[in-house]
C-alpha positions, 0 to 999 in steps of 0.5 A: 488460476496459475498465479505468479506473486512477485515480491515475498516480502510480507505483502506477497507472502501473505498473498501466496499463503492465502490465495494457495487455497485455491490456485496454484501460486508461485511466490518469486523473490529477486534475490536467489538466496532468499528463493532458496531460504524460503524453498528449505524452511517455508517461513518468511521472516516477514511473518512470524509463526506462518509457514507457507503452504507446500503447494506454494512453489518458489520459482529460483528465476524470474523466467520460471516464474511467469511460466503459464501464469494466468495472473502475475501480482507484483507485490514489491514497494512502489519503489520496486514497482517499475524496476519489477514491470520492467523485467516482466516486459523482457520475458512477456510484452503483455502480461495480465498483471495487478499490483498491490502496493500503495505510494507515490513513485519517490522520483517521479511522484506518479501512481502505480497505475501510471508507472506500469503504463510507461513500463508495460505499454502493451498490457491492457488487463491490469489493476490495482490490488488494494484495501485495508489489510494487515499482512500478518493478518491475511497469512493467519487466514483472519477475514479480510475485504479488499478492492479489484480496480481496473479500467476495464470493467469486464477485467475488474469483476472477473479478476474480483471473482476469481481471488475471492474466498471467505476470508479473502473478500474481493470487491471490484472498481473501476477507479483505479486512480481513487483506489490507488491514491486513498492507498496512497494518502492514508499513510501520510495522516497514519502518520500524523496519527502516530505523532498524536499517539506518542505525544499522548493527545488521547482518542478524541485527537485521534478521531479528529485526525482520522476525520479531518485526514479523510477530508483532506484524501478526498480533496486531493483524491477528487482533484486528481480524478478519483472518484467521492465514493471510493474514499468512503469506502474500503480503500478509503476510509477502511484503509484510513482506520486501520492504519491509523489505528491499527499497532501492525501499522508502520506508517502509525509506528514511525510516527509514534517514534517521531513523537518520543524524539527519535530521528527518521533516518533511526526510525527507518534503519529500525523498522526494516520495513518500508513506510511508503507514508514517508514518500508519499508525504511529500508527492502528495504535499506537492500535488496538492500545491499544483492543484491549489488543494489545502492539506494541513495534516499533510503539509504539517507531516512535511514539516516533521518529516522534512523540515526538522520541526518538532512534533508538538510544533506542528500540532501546535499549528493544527490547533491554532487554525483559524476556525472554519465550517467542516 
């Protein structure tokens, strides 16, 4: 398959890295200058000690890139989601397109699926890439198992099939909006766990955090049409433990960092990585509100992140609710 990646950070790095095995794959980036960086050295600065492939090729304009491509992958942020679809929509009205980012649109809080739906209204084979996955990870060719969703189910396995490798395990779904907001949604308790890390709470917090953030993903995961099996499986609680858990996690690491005092507009400036948990904090508070669905983790995260209360506040408040059945 002729494969277009859009987006060399990380994600689309390590994507192109590991699926040149078996397609042909071109890993295009906005910025000219970083297309020709990428074209001399092979290396992203995203990941450390992995050259890309020679057969990756790196296309210098958008238009080059979606030239023959069979499949086009964005792997921007969600917050590059829309402005990338829409680019695409000028060059190809209908492309067959994923997406492999997770989050909340900051301005509009919608899904990616919903955001592509209003960028590229003619597309009709599209899906959602997602699942528990480090990136530095996929790039070392260590196994990995993600998610496929697509509402059209022909689309979602034949899409599934055809990226799957031994160490890349590709699983198809047809709940979009469950894959998307189990993505979505385990960044914000990631977060909270990171604040238990660095106050030092220990593993058992951890574990109740990790249990109660799952319940708490699939209230509002059900409430926004998703489906209960989708949050006990890879892109939910999969998804779940590793970036709770997991020292690659950005989401984990600014949480830890929030913990030791440090202030988030430092956090960000530091990491040079998007934490999408810090926007989706936020939408899925207030989705949450519009639905009349109870999230403590989430509206305590909130609180951290938004409202300037100190970490151990907040747990504090976690810990002295009322007591209930699970």
């Amino acid at each position: 398959m002729n494969i277009a990646i859009l987006g060399a950070g990380a994600w689309g790095s390590a994507l192109a890295v590991s699926l040149a095995a078996s397609h042909r794959v071109g890993l295009w980036t906005r910025a000219r200058v970083d297309a020709e960086a990428l074209a001399r050295t092979r290396r992203s600065p995203y990941l450390p000690g992995v050259e890309l492939p020679a057969q990756v090729g790196i296309p210098l304009d958008l238009e080059a890139a979606l030239a023959g491509a069979e499949l086009v992958i964005v792997a921007t942020s969600t917050a590059g989601l829309r402005e990338t679809a829409t680019r695409v929509r000028a060059i190809r009205r209908a492309p067959t397109l994923a997406w492999a980012c997770k989050g909340f649109e900051a301005a509009t809080a919608l899904l990616p699926h919903q955001v592509v739906a209003e960028a590229l209204p003619e597309a009709l084979r599209v899906g959602a890439l997602s699942g528990p996955s480090f990136a530095l990870e996929v790039a070392q060719g260590l196994p990995t198992a993600l998610v496929f969703a697509s509402a059209d189910a022909e689309f979602a396995h034949a899409t599934a099939a055809a990226l799957n490798s031994p160490r890349l395990r590709i699983y198809s779904s047809g709940d979009v909006a469950g894959v998307e907001l189990g993505g979505a949604l385990k960044n914000v308790v990631a977060i909270a766990a990171g604040i238990s890390d660095g106050l030092a709470l220990g593993r058992n917090a951890r574990a109740a955090l990790v249990t109660r953030g799952l319940a708490e993903i699939s209230r509002l995961g059900a409430a926004m049409g998703g489906h209960a099996e989708t949050f006990n499986g890879l892109t939910g609680l999969g998804d779940l433990v590793l970036t709770c858990t997991g020292d690659l996690s950005r989401n984990r690491e600014v949480g830890v960092r929030l913990a030791r005092g440090a202030t988030l507009d430092a956090i960000l400036a530091e990491l040079g990585h998007v934490a999408e948990g810090v926007h989706s904090a936020r939408a899925a508070r207030d989705h949450a509100r519009e639905r009349g669905v109870d999230m403590p983790i989430t509206q305590a995260v909130c609180a951290v992140l938004f409202e300037g209360r100190p970490a151990m506040d907040a747990v504090q408040q976690l810990l002295t609710r009322d007591p209930r059945r699970e």
